[in-house]
C-alpha positions, 0 to 999 in steps of 0.5 A: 527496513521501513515499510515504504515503496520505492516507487510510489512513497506509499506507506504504512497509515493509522486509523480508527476501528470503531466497535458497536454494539447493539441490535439495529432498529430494522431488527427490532432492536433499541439502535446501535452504539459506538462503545470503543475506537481502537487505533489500527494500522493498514499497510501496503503491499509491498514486495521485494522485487528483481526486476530486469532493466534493459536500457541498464543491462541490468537487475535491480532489486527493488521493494515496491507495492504491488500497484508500482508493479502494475505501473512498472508494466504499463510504463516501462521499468526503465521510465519509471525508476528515472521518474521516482529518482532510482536511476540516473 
C-alpha cells in the first residue's frame, strides 16, 4: 500500500542531506564545507486506525498521519470522513 494519508493526502517527500566538513572559523578552524548532498526521504507518520463513527453505526479502518488523528479529535470523525470524500 502507498504510503499516503487518507485524510489529509499527506505523503512521503524527498530532499536533500548536506554533509560538511570542516572545523567552523569561531573554533579556530579554516571554515566549513559542503562535500556531499545525498537524496533522503521523510515520511509521515502514518497509522492504521479503527475508529468508531456514530452517525454510521459503525468502525472504519483507516490509515492516517497522526496530525489527521488530532483533527478527527477536534472535528468530529463523522465531519471529517465527508470532507476528505470517505463516506457519503
Amino acid at each position: 500500500m502507498a504510503r499516503i494519508c487518507s485524510i489529509r493526502g499527506t505523503r512521503v517527500r524527498s530532499g536533500g542531506r548536506i554533509h560538511r566538513s570542516g572545523l567552523a572559523k569561531k573554533k579556530g578552524g579554516i571554515g566549513r564545507h559542503v562535500t556531499k548532498v545525498t537524496k533522503r526521504t521523510v515520511s509521515p507518520n502514518l497509522q492504521t486506525k479503527r475508529i468508531w463513527v456514530p452517525e454510521l453505526n459503525k468502525f472504519m479502518r483507516i490509515k492516517l498521519s497522526c496530525r489527521a488523528l488530532k483533527t478527527i479529535n477536534k472535528n468530529g470523525a463523522f465531519v471529517t470522513l465527508k470532507k476528505a470524500g470517505l463516506v457519503s
